[in-house]
ZATORDO-311801 format. One record per residue (C-alpha): x negated, y, z; chain; residue in one letter. Coordinates in steps of 0.05 Angstrom, whole numbers, plus 5000, padded with zeros to 4 digits. Layout:
ZATORDO-311801
{{X,Y,Z},A,a}
...
***
This chain:
ZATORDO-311801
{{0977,5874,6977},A,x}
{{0918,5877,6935},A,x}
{{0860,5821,6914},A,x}
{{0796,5834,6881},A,x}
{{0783,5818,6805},A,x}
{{0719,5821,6780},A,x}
{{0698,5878,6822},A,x}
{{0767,5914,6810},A,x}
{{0836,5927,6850},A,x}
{{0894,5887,6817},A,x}
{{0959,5907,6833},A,x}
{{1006,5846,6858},A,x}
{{1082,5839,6852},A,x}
{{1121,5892,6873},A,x}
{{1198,5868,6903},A,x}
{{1211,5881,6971},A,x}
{{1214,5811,6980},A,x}
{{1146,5794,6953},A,x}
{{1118,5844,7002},A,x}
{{1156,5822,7056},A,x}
{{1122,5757,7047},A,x}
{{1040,5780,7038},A,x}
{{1058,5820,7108},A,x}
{{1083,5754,7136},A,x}
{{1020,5711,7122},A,x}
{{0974,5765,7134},A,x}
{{1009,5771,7214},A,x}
{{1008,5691,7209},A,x}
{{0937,5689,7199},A,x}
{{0918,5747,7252},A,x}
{{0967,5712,7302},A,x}
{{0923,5643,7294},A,x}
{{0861,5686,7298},A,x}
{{0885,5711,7367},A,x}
{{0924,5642,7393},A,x}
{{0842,5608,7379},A,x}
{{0809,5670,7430},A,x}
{{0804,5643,7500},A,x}
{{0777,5673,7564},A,x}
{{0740,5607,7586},A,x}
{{0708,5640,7652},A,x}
{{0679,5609,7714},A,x}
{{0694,5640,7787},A,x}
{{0653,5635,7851},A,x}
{{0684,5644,7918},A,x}
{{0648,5668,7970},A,x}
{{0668,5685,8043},A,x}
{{0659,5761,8053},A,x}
{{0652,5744,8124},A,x}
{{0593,5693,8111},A,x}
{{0570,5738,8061},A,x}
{{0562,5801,8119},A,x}
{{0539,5749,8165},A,x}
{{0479,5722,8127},A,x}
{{0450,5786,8095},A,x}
{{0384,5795,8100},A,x}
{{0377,5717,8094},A,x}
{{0340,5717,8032},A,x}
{{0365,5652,7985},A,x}
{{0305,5615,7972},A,x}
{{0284,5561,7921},A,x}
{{0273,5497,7962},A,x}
{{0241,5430,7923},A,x}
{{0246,5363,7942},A,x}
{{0225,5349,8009},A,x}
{{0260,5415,8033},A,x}
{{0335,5387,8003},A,x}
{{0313,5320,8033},A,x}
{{0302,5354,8103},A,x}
{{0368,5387,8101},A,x}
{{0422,5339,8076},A,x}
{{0386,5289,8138},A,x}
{{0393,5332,8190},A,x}
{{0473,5342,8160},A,x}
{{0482,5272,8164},A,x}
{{0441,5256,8229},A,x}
{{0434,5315,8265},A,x}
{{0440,5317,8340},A,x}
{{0491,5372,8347},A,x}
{{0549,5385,8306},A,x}
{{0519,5473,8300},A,x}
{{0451,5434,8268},A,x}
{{0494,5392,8220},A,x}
{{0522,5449,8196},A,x}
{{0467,5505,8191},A,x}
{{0426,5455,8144},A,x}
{{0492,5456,8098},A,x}
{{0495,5527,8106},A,x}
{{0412,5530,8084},A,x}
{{0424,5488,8039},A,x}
{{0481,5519,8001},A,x}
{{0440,5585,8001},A,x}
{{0388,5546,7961},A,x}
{{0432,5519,7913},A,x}
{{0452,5595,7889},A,x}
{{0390,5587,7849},A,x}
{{0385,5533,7786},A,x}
{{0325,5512,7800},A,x}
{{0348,5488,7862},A,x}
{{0399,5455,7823},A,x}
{{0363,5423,7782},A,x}
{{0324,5389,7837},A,x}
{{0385,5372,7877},A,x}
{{0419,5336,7815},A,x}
{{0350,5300,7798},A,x}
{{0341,5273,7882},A,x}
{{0370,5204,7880},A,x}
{{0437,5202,7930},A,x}
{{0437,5273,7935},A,x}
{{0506,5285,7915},A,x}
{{0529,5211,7944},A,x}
{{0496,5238,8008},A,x}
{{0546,5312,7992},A,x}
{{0602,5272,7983},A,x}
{{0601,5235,8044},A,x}
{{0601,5296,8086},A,x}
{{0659,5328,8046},A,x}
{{0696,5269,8068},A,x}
{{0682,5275,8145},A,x}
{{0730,5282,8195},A,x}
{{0695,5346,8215},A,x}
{{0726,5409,8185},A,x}
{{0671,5452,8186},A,x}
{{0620,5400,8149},A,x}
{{0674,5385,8107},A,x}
{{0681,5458,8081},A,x}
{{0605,5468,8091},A,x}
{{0602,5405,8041},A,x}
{{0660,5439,7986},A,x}
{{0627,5502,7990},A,x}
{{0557,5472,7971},A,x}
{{0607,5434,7914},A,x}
{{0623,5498,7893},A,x}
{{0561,5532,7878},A,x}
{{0543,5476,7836},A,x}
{{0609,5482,7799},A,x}
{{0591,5550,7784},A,x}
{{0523,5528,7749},A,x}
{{0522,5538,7670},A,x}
{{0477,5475,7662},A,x}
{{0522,5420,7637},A,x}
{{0479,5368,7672},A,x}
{{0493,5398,7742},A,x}
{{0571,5396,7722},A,x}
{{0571,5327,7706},A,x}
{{0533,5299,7770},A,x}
{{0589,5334,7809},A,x}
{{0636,5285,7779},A,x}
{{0640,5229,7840},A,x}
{{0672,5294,7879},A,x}
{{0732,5306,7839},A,x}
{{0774,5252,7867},A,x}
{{0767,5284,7940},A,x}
{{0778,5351,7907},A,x}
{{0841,5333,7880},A,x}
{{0871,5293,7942},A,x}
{{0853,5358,7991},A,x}
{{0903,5391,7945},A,x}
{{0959,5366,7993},A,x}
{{0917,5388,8060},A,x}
{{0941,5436,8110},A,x}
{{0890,5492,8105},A,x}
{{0909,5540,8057},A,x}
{{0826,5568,8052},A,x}
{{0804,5493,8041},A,x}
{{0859,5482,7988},A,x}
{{0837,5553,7952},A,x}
{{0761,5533,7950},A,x}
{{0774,5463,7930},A,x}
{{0823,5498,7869},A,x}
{{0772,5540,7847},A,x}
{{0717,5488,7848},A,x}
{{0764,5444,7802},A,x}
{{0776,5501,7757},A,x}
{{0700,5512,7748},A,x}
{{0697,5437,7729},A,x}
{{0750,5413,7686},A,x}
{{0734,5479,7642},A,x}
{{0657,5455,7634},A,x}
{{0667,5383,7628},A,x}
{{0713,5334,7588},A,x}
{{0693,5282,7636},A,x}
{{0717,5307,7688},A,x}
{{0790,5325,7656},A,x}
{{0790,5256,7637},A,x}
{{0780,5232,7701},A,x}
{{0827,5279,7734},A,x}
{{0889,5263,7684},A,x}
{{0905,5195,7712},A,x}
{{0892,5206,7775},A,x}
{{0959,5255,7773},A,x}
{{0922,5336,7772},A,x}
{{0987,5356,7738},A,x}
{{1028,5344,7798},A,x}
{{0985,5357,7848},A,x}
{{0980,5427,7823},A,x}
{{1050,5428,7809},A,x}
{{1059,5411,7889},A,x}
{{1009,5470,7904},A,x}
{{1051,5531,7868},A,x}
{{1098,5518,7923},A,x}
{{1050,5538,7974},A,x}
{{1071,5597,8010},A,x}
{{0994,5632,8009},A,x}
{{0981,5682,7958},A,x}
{{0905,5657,7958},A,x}
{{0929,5594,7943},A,x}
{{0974,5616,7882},A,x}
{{0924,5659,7853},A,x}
{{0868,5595,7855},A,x}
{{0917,5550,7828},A,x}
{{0936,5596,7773},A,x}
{{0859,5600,7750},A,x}
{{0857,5518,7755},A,x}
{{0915,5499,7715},A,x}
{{0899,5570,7659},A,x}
{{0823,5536,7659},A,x}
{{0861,5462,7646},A,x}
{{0908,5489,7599},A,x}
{{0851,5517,7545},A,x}
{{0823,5448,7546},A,x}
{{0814,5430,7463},A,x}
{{0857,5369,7484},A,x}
{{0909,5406,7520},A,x}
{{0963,5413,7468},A,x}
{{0965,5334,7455},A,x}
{{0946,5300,7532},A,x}
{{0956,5359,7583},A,x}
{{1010,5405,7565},A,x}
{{1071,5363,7552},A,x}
{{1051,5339,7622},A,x}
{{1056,5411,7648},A,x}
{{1117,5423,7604},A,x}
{{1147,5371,7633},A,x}
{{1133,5380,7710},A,x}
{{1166,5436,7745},A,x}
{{1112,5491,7733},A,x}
{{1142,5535,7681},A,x}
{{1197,5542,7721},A,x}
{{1155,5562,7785},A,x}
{{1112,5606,7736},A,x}
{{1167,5640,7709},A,x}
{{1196,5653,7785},A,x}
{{1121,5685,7799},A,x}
{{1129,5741,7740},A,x}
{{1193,5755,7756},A,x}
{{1196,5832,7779},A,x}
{{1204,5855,7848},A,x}
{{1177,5874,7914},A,x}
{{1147,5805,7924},A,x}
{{1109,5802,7857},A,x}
{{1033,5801,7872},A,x}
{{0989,5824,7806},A,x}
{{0937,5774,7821},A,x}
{{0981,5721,7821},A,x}
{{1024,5747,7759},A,x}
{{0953,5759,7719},A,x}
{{0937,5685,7732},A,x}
{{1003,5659,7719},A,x}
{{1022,5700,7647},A,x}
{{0956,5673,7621},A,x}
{{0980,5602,7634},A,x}
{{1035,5621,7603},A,x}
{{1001,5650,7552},A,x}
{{0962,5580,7533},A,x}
{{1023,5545,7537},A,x}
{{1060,5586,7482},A,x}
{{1001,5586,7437},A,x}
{{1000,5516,7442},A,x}
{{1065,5516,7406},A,x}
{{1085,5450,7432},A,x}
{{1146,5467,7453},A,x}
{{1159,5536,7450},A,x}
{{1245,5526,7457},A,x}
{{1240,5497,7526},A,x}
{{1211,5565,7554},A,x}
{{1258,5608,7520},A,x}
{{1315,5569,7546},A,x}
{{1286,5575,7608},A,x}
{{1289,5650,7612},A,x}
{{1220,5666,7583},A,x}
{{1234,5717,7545},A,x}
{{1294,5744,7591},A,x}
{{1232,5744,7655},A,x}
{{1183,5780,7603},A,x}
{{1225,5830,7582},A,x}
{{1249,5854,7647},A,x}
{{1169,5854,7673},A,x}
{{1155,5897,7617},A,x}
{{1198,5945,7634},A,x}
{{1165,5942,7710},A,x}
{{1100,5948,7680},A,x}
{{1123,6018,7642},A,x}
{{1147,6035,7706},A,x}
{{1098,6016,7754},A,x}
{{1040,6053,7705},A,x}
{{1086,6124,7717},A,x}
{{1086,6128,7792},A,x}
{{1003,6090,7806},A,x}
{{0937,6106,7785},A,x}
{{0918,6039,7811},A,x}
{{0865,6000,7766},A,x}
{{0890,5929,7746},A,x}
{{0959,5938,7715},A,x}
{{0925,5941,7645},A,x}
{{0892,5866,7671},A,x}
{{0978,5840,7667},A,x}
{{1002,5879,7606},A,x}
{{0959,5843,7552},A,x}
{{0975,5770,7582},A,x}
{{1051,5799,7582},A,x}
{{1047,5838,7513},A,x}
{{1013,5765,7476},A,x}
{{1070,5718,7516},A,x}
{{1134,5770,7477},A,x}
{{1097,5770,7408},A,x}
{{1092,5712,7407},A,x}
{{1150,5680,7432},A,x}
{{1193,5723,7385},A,x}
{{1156,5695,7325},A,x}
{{1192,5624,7354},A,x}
{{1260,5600,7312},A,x}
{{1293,5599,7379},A,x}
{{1286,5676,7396},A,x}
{{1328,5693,7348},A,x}
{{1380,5639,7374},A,x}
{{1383,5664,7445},A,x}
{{1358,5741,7430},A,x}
{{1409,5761,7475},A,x}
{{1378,5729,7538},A,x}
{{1331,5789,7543},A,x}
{{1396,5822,7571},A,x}
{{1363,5893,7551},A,x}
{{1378,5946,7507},A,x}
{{1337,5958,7449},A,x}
{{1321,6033,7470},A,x}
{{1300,6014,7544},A,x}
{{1244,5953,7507},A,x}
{{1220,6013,7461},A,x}
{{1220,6069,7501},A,x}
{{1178,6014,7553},A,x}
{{1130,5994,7498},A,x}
{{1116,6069,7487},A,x}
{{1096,6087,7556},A,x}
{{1044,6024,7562},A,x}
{{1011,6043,7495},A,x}
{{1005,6117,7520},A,x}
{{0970,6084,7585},A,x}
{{0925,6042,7541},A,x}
{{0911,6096,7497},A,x}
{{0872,6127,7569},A,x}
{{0860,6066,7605},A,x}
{{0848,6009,7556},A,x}
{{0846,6029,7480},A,x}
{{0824,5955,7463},A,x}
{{0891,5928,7486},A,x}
{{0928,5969,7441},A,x}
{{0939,5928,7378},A,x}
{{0967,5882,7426},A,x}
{{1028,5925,7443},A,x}
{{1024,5950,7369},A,x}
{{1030,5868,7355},A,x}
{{1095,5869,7391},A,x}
{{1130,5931,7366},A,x}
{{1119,5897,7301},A,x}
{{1149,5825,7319},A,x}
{{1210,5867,7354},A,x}
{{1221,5904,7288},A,x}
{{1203,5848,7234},A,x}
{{1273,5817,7242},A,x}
{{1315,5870,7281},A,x}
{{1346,5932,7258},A,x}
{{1370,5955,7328},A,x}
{{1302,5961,7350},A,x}
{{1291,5995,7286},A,x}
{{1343,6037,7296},A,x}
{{1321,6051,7362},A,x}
{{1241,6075,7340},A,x}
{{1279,6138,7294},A,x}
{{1330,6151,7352},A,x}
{{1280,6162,7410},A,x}
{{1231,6206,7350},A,x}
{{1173,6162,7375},A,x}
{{1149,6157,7294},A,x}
{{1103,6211,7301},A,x}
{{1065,6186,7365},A,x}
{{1062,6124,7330},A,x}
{{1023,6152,7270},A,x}
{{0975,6180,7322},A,x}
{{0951,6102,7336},A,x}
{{0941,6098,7261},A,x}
{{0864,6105,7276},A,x}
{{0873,6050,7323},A,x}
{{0905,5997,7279},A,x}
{{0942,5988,7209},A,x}
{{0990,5948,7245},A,x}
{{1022,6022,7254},A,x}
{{1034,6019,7169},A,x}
{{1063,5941,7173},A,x}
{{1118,5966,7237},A,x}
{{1136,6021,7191},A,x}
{{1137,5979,7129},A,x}
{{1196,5933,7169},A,x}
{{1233,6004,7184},A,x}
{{1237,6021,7112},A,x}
{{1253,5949,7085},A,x}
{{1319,5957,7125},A,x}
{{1345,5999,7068},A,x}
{{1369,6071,7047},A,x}
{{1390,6101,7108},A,x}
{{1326,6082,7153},A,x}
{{1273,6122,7094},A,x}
{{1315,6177,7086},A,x}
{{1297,6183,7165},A,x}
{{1226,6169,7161},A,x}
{{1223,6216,7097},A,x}
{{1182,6267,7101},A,x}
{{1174,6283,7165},A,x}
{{1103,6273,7192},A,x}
{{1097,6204,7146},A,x}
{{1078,6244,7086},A,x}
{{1013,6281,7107},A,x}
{{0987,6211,7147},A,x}
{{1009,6174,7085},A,x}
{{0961,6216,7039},A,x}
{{0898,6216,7092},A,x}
{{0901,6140,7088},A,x}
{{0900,6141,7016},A,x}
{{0829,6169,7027},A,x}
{{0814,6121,7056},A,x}
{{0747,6069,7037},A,x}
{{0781,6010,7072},A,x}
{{0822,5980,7014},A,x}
{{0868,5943,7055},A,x}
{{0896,6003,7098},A,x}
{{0904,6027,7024},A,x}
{{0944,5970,7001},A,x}
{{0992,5973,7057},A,x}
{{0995,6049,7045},A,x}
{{1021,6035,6973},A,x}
{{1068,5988,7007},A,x}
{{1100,6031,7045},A,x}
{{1105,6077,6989},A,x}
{{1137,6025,6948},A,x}
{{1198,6009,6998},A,x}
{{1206,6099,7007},A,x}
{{1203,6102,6931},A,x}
{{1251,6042,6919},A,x}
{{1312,6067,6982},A,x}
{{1289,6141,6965},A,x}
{{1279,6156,6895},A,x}
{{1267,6240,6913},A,x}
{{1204,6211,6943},A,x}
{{1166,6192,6893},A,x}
{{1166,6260,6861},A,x}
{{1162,6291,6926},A,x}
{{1097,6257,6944},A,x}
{{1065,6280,6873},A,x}
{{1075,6345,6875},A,x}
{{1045,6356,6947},A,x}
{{0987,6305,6934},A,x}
{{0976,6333,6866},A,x}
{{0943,6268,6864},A,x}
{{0879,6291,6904},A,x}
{{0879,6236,6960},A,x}
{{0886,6184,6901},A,x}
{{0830,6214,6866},A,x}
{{0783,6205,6921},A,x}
{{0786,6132,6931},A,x}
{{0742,6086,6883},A,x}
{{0781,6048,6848},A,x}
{{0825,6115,6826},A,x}
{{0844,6088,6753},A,x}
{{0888,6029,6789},A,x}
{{0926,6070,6839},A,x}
{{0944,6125,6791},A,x}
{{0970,6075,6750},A,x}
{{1007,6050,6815},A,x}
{{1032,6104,6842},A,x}
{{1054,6129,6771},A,x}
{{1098,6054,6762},A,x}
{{1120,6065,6834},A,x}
{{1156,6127,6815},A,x}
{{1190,6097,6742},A,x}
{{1217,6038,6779},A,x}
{{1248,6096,6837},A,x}
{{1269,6142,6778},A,x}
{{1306,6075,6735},A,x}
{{1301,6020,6763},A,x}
***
């Protein structure tokens, strides 16, 4: 590792351990940078069948009297096919904010919506959630809020009978306990956790797949690690989640996307990390890793890249947990079969997804930061070479081969020379002095197990790669103490 010193390159401490360390807090402080990135989204439902029905209906902005107009004749019409075409009309309008705006602003307007969602007749009672919906999916705060009074009613048609009711009334509530703290704080007490923990047993894939967005949209709440998780934790969720990723003919991938986000939050939370592991967590990931390597050999479908960075985040960062290493051998796999796995998903993210690879790159790095079978496993199956062709990709690549040759003697003298030494001098050219430092690094541990490196290395660099970089003076000097402490120390 390196620092800056009035406007020059200092060289740090130099034992294996030392290094071992500055590699440590630098993955610490990347793995807090991506616990603190969420996917806060928002999601309207619409019925394709509606949808078909109604085009060529153009979606017009109605004031005042117009919204007045409709939500009378839905309370008061004369038949139940008027009722519900001036809900219909009405939710049209209300795809535009500015109708929004004026609906929120109309005194008893959503009173008036809330009394019709609670009818005893079904269709102005979905006619009612739907026009709930669209305002759920507004990005003005204000409209959020004055959808509050509905949230109750949401929540208790969680336990209805019809499963297309349940899904819109799911993703309505995801759309509004993301937006507003209000509304979570409402919906805590009145028992959300277990009504969605009631819902995952719901035999409806619709279903699972809307409850999966609620509870991922609950879980990235800024007050979720202290009020909602050790709830969630504590219902029988994680156990239902876990049964949902678990690979197999029955596994859906929308359902397992929404799910292995949850369980993402969850384990970033870091609340209590143990109780998934002893659960099987990282037994169920493991095993749908190896699905995912196999499932991207035999389809071209899109989507599988959608589960593999949800999966790839859940095993880094579980095996950064104490308890990994305590119950390591529940992922009941051999080290060669995770590898080889990894291998194939980074070669389909390479074509399909190139922004999801230092998230596999993460995890081959957590596998081999404490293990020497998986080591062990990376020189057996010859995959260093195709990892130095994701070198451009990330320098994670230089920190997974900095934990190979930190394992000692006989794991350099198999990464030495090989194809090592010609990527190791191109990143020495490099401007970025960071992939630099790590470069020297790595040259440190392969001089240190394999003191014929160092003079290896400066006869075939003659030095010119060094020479390029700007702050030449310094690593000459490195490179030169590198080799003294091989050669006698």
């Amino acid at each position: 590792m390196w620092s800056r010193q009035r406007g020059r390159l200092k060289p740090l401490c130099c034992g294996v351990e030392e290094l071992r360390c500055r590699r440590r807090e630098r993955e610490a402080a990347l793995r807090k940078a991506r616990r603190e990135q969420q996917l806060v989204s928002k999601r309207l439902l619409r019925d394709e069948a509606l949808e078909e029905a109604e085009e060529g209906c153009v979606a017009m902005i109605f004031g005042e009297a117009e919204i007045q107009q409709f939500l009378r004749l839905a309370q008061r019409g004369t038949e139940e096919k008027e009722r519900e075409g001036a809900l219909v009309s009405l939710r049209r309008g209300l795809q535009h904010p500015e109708t929004q705006q004026t609906f929120i602003r109309l005194e008893g307007s959503i009173r008036t919506l809330v009394g019709l969602l609670t009818s005893n007749q079904a269709l102005l009672q979905l006619e009612a959630a739907r026009c709930l919906h669209e305002l759920s999916h507004s990005e003005q705060s204000a409209v959020v809020e004055a959808c509050l009074p509905a949230t109750s009613y949401l929540l208790t048609y969680l336990s209805g009978h019809s499963s297309d009711f349940i899904e819109l009334c799911l993703y309505t509530l995801g759309n509004l306990i993301v937006e507003s703290e209000a509304v979570r704080r409402q919906l805590l007490p009145q028992g959300i956790v277990p009504a969605l923990a009631a819902c995952i047993q719901s035999p409806h894939l619709t279903v699972l797949e809307a409850l999966g967005y609620a509870l991922s949209q609950l879980l990235q709440a800024k007050e979720a690690p202290e009020k909602i998780i050790p709830s969630v934790l504590g219902s029988t969720l994680p156990q239902h989640m876990l049964q949902l990723l678990q690979p197999g003919p029955k596994l859906n991938l929308g359902v397992a996307v929404e799910f292995a986000w949850c369980l993402h939050y969850i384990i970033c939370s870091q609340v209590n990390n143990a109780l998934l592991i002893t659960q099987g967590a990282l037994s169920t990931l493991g095993l749908l890793l190896l699905d995912l390597a196999g499932a991207v050999q035999r389809t071209e479908d899109a989507g599988l890249e959608l589960l593999a960075c949800p999966v790839l985040r859940c095993l880094s960062n579980l095996l950064t947990e104490a308890a990994a290493e305590a119950v390591g051998g529940q992922l009941q796999l051999r080290d060669e079969r995770v590898v080889a796995a990894l291998f194939i998903l980074l070669q389909f993210l390479l074509q399909k997804q190139p922004s999801l690879l230092p998230e596999g790159l993460w995890l081959l790095n957590n596998l081999t930061a404490n293990s020497p079978s998986f080591c062990t496993s990376l020189l057996s199956l010859d995959l260093i070479e195709p990892l130095l062709h994701l070198l451009s990709v990330s320098n994670v690549v230089l920190t997974v081969l900095c934990n190979v040759a930190e394992k000692g003697p006989a794991y350099c003298q198999r990464l030495w020379p090989g194809p090592l030494l010609s990527s190791l001098l191109d990143t020495l050219a490099f401007s970025d002095t960071e992939v630099v430092g790590q470069s020297l690094e790595l040259l440190q541990l392969l001089f240190l197990y394999q003191p014929g490196a160092a003079q290896a290395f400066l006869q075939q660099s003659g030095l010119q790669a060094l020479q390029r970089h700007e702050e030449v003076a310094q690593l000459q000097d490195r490179v030169h103490a590198l080799q003294q402490t091989a050669l006698h120390g």
